[in-house]
Backbone as ProteinMPNN parsed JSONL, in Angstrom:
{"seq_chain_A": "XXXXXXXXXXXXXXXXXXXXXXXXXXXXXXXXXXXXXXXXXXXXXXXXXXXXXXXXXXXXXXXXXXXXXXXXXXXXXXXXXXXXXXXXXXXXXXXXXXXXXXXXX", "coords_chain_A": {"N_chain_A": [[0.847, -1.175, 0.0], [0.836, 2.085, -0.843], [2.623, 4.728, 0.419], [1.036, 7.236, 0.604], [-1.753, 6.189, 0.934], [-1.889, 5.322, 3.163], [-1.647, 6.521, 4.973], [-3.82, 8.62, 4.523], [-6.212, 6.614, 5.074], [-5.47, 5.976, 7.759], [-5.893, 8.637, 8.833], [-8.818, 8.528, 8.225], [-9.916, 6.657, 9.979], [-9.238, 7.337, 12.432], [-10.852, 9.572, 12.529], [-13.289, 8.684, 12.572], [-13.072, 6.821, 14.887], [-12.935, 9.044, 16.495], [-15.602, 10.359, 15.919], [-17.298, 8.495, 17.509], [-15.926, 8.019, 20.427], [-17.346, 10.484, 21.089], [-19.963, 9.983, 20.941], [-20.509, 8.317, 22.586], [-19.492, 9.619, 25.02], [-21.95, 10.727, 25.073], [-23.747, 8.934, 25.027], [-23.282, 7.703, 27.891], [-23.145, 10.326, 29.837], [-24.954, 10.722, 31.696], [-24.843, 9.058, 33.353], [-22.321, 8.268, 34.736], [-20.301, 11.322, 34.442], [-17.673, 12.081, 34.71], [-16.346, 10.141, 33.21], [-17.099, 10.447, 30.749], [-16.002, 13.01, 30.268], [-13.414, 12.098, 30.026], [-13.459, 10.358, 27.67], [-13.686, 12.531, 26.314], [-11.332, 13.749, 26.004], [-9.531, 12.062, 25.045], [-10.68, 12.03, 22.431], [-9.837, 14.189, 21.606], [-7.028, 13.907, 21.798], [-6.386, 11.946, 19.926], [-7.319, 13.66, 17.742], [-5.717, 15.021, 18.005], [-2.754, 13.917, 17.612], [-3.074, 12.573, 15.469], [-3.761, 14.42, 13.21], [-5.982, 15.258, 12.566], [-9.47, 17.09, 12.06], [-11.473, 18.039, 14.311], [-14.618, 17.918, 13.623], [-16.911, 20.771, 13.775], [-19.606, 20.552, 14.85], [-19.969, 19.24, 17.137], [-17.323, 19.675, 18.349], [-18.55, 21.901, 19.513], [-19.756, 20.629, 21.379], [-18.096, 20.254, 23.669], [-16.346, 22.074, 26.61], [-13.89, 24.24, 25.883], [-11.752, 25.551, 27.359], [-11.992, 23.761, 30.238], [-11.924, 21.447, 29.213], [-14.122, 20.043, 29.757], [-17.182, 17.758, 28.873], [-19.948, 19.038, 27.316], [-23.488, 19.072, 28.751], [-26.747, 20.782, 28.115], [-27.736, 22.152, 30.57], [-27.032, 20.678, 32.599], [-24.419, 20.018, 32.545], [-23.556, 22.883, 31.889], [-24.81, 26.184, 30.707], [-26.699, 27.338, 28.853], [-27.564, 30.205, 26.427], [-29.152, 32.694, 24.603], [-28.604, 35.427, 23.031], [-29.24, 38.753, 21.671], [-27.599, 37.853, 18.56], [-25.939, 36.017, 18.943], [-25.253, 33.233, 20.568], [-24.412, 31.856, 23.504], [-22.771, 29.744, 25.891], [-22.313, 28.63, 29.175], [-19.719, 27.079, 31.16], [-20.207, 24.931, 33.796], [-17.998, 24.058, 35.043], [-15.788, 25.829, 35.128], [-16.757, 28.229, 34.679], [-16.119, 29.786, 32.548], [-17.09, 31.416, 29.578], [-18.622, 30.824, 26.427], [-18.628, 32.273, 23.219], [-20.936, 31.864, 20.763], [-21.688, 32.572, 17.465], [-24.86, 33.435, 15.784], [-27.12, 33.472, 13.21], [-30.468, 35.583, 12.822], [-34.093, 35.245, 11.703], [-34.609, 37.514, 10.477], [-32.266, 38.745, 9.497]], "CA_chain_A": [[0.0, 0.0, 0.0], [1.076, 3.188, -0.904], [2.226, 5.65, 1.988], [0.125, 8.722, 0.924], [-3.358, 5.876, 1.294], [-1.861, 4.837, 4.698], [-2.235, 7.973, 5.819], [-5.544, 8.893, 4.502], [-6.502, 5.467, 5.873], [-5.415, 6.454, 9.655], [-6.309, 9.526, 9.059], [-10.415, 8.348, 8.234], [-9.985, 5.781, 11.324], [-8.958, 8.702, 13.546], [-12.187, 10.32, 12.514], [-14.002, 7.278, 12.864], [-12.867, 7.118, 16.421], [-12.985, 10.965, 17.138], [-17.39, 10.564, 16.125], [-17.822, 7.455, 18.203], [-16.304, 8.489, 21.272], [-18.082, 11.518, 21.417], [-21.457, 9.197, 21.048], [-20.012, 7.273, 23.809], [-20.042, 10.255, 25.652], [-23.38, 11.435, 25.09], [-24.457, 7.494, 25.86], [-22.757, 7.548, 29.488], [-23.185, 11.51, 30.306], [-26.153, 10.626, 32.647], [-24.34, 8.267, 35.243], [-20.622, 8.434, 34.79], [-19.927, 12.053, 33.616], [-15.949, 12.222, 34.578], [-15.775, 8.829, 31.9], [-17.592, 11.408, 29.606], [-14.812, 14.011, 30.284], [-12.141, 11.147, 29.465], [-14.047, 10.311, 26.169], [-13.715, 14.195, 25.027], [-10.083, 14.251, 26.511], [-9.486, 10.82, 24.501], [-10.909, 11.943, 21.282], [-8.797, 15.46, 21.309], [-5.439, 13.65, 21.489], [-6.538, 11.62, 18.591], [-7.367, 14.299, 16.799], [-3.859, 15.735, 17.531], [-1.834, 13.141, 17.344], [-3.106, 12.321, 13.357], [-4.098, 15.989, 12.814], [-7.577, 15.359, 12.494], [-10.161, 18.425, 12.591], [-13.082, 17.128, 15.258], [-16.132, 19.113, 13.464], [-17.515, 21.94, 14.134], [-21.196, 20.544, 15.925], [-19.017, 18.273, 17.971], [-16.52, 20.449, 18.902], [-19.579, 22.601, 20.413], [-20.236, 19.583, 22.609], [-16.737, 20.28, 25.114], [-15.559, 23.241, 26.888], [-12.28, 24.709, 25.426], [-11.216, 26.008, 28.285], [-11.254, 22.608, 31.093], [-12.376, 20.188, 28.538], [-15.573, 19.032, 30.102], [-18.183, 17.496, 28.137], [-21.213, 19.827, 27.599], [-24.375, 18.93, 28.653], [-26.726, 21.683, 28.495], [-28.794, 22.615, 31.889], [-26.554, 19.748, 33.595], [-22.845, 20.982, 33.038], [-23.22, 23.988, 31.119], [-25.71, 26.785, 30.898], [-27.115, 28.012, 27.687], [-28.354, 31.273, 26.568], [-29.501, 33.672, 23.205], [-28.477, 36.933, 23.178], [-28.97, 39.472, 20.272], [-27.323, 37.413, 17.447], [-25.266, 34.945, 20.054], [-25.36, 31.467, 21.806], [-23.749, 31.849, 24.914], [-22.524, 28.911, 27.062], [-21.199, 29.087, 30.271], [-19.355, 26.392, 31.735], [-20.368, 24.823, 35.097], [-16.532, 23.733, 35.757], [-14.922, 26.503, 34.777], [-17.414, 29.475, 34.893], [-16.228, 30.281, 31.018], [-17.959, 31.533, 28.456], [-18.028, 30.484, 24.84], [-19.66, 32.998, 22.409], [-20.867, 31.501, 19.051], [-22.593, 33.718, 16.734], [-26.118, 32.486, 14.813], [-28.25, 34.004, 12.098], [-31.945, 35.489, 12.904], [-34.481, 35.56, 10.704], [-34.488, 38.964, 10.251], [-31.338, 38.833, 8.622]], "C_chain_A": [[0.896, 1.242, 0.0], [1.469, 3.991, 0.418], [1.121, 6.636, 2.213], [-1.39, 7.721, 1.583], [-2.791, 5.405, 2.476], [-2.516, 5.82, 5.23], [-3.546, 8.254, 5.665], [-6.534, 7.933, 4.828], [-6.733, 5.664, 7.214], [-6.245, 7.445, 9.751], [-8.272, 9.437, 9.241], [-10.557, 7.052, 9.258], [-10.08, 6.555, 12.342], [-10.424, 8.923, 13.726], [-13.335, 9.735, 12.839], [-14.266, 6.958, 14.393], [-13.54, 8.246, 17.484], [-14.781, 10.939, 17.442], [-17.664, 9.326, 17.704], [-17.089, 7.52, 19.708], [-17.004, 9.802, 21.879], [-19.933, 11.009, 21.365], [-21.373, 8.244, 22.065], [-20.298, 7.89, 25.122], [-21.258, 10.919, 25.809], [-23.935, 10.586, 25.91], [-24.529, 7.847, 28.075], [-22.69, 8.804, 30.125], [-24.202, 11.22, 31.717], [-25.648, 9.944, 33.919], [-22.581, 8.191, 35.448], [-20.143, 9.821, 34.182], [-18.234, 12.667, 33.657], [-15.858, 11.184, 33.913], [-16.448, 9.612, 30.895], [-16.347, 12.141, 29.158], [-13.327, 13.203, 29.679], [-12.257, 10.997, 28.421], [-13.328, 11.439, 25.65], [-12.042, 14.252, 25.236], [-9.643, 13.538, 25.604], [-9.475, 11.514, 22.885], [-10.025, 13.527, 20.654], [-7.548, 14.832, 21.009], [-5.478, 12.964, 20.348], [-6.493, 12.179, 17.807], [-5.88, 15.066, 16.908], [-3.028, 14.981, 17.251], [-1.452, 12.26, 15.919], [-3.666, 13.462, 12.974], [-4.895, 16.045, 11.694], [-8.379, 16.526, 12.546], [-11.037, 17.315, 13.135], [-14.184, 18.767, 14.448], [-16.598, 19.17, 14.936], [-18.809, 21.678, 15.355], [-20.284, 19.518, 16.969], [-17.873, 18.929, 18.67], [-17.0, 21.59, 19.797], [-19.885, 22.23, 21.959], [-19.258, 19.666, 24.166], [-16.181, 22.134, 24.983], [-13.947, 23.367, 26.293], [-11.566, 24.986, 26.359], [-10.97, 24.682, 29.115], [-12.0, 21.186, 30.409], [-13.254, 19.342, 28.824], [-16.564, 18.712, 29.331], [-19.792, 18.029, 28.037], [-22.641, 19.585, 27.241], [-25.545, 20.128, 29.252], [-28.221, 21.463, 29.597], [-27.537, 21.463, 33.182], [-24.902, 20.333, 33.924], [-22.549, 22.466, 32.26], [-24.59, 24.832, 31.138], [-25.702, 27.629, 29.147], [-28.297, 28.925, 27.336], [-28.464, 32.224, 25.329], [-29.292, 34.869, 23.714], [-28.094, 37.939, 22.137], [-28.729, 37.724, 19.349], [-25.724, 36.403, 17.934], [-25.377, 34.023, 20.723], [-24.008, 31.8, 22.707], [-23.748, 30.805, 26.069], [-21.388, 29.38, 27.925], [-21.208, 28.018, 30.873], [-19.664, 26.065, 33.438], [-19.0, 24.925, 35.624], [-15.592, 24.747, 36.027], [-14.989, 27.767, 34.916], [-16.893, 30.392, 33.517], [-17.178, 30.6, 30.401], [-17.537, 31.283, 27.641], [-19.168, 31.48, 23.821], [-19.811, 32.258, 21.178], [-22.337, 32.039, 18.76], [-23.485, 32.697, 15.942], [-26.962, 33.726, 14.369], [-29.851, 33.997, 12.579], [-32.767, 35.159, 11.845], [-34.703, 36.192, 9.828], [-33.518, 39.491, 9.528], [-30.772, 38.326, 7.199]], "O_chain_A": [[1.705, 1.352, 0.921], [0.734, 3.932, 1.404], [0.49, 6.912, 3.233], [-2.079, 8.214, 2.476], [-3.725, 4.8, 3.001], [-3.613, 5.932, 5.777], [-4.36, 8.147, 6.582], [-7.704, 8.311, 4.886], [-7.817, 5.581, 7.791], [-7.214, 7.415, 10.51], [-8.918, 10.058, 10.085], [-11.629, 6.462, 9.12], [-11.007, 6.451, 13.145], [-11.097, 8.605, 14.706], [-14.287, 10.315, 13.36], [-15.355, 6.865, 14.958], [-14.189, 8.313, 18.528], [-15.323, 11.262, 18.499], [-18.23, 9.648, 18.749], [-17.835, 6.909, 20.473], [-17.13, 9.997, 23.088], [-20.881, 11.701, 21.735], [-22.261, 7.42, 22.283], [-20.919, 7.383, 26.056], [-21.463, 11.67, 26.763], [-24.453, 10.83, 27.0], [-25.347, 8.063, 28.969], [-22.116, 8.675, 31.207], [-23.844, 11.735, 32.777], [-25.921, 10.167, 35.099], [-21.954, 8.048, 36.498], [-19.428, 9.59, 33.207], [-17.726, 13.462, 32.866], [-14.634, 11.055, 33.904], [-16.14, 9.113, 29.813], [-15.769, 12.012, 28.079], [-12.42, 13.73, 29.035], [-11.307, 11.386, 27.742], [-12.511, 11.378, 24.731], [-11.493, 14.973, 24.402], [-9.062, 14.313, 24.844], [-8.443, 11.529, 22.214], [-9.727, 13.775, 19.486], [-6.962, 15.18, 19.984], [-4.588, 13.273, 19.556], [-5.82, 11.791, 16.853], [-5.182, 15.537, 16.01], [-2.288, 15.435, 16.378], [-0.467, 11.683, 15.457], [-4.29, 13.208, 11.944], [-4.798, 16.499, 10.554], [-7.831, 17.277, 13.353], [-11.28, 16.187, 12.706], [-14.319, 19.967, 14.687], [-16.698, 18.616, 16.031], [-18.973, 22.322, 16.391], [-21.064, 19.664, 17.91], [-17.611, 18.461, 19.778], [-16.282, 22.172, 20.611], [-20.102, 22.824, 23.016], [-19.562, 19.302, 25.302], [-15.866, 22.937, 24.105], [-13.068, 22.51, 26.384], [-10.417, 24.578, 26.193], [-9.844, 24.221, 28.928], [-12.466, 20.204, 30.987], [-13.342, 18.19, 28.399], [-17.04, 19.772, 28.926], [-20.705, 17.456, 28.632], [-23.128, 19.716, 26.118], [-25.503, 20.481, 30.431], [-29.283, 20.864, 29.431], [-27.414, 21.667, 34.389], [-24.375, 20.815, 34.926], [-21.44, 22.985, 32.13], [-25.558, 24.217, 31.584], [-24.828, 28.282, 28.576], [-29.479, 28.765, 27.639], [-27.308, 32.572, 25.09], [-29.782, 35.281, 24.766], [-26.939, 38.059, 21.728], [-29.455, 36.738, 19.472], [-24.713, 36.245, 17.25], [-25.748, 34.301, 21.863], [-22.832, 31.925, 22.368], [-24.511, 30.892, 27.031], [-20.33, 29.995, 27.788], [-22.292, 27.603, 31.283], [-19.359, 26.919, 34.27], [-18.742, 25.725, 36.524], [-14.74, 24.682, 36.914], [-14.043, 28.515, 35.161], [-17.224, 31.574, 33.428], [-18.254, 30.055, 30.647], [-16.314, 31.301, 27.507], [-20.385, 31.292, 23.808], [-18.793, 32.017, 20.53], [-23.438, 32.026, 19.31], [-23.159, 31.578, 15.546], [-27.344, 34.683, 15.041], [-30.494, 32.959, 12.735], [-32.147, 34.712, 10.88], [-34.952, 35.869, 8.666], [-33.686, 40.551, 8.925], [-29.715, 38.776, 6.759]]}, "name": "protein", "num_of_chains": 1, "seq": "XXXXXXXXXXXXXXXXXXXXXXXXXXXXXXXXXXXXXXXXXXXXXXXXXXXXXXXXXXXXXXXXXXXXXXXXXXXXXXXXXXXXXXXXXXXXXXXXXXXXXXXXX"}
């Protein structure tokens, strides 16, 4: 096998990985949520270590700041403001601004 399809091989295993523990963590958020936090911790080094991107709606799912897995009303607090989604971290007391389109616009 070629080297360049190794790579793009690992590389779509990685990714492969990267979705399915983050559905791992969704699964087990409810009664184990520090094996949640390991999941998201888990699926970051993957993605660095074969320099993977973890999409965008998935990458929503964990604090940036102490890498906790965000579930919202349970570890995170979510909120609209103007033309903004605003979470704020239980762990951490962060905010994350991400901008969204009204209708109006």
């Amino acid at each position: 096998m070629a080297r360049k399809n190794r790579k793009k091989l690992i590389r779509d295993i990685a990714q492969q990985q990267i979705q399915r523990l983050f559905e791992l963590a969704d699964v087990i958020s409810k009664t184990r949520p520090e094996l949640s936090d390991r999941y998201i911790h888990m699926a970051k080094q993957i993605g660095m270590r074969h320099r993977v991107r973890i999409p965008s709606q998935l990458k929503r799912r964990m604090c940036k700041h102490c890498g906790k897995y965000l579930v919202p009303g349970r570890t995170c607090r979510v909120r609209l403001n103007y033309a903004r989604v605003i979470i704020t971290c239980y762990a951490c007391g962060k905010q994350i601004r991400y901008p969204y389109k009204t209708q109006g616009n």
